[in-house]
N, C-alpha and C positions, 0 to 999 in steps of 0.2 A: 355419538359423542366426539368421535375423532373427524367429523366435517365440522362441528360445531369449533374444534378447537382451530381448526386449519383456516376457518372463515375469521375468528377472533384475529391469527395473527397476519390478517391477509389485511383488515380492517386496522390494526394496528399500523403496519406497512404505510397503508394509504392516507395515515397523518401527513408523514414526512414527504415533502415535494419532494425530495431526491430519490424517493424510493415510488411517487405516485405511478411508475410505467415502467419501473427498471431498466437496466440499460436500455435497453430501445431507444427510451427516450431521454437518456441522462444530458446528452449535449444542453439539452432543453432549458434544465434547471440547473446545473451544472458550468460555471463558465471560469477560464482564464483568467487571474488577479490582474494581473499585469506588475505587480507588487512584486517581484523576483528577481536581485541581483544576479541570481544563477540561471538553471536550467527551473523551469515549470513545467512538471509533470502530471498526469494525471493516477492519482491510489485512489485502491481500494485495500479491502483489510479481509483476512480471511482468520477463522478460529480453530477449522479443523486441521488431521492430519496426521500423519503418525511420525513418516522417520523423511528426513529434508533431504536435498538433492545431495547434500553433500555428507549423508550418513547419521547426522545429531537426531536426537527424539525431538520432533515438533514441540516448542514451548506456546503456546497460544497469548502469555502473557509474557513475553521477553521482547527485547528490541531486536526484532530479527526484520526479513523480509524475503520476499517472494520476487526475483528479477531476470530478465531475460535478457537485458540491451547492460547490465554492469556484471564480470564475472562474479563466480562466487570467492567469497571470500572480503569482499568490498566490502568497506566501512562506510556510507554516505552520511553527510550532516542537511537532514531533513527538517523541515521548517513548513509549521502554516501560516501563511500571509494573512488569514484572519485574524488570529489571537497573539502573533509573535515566537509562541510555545515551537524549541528546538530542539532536536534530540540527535544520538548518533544511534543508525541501525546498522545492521550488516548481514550482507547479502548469502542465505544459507542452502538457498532456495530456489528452483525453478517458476516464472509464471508473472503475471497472469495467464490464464487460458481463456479459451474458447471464447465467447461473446464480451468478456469485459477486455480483450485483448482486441478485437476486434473495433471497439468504439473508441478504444485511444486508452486505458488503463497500460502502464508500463513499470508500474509499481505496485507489489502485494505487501501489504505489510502485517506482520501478526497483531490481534486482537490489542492486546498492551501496550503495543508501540502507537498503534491509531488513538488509542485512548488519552494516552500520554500528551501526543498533538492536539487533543482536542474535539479529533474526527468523530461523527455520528454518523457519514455514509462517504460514499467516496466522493472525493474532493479535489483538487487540482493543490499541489503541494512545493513549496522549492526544492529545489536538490542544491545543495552549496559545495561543501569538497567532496571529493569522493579519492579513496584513498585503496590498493589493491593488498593482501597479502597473501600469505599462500593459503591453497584451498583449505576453507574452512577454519582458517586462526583468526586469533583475537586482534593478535600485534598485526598492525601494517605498514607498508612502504608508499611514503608519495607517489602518485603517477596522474596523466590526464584521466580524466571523464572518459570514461568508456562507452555513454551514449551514441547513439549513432547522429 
């Protein structure tokens, strides 16, 4: 029963071109808008998790995110160039990892904030302000992009 179910969501998976190869092959289906006043990065979105880099209970459903290249505490105003849909996350969290850091992902964002966007797999997204406060607060202070 339990290969039966793994095969369902594996055959599931293989609807969505972004998901047909997984990373391996995301550059593939996957491209650059060109649509980005700002910085154009590449998210993905993650559900799990328990306690964030910087101490909070993982909310799966909160405007949060997962980043390596802005410290924590950052407020970004992230945007998908397909649908328009903008929101502000802040940065709570270490990552991407492993293989999706690897292909160019530089943004993780929680399951609700992807949703919010619009996202159904990872996607190339804009980054517009980005704003720093002290670790892990709400309120923040103007400063540059912290991007590399």
């Amino acid at each position: 029963m339990k290969l039966f179910g793994f095969a369902l969501l594996a055959g599931l998976l293989a609807l969505s071109p972004a998901h047909a190869a997984g990373w391996e092959s995301v550059h593939k289906y996957v491209q650059p808008t060109g649509k980005c006043a700002g910085q154009e990065v590449l998210a993905s979105w993650y559900q799990t998790g328990r306690i964030t880099a910087n101490g909070e209970t993982f909310d799966a459903n909160g405007n949060t995110a997962a980043a390596r290249s802005w410290p924590l505490g950052s407020v970004l105003t992230v945007t998908n160039p397909d649908n328009g849909r903008s929101i502000t996350v802040r940065v709570n969290d270490r990552g991407p990892w492993g293989i999706a850091w690897r292909k160019g992902a530089r943004l993780d964002l929680a399951r609700g904030a992807a949703r919010r966007l619009g996202m159904s797999a990872s996607q190339y997204i804009c980054v517009g302000s980005a704003t720093v406060g002290s670790r892990g607060a709400r309120r923040a202070q103007s400063t540059d992009n912290m991007m590399p």
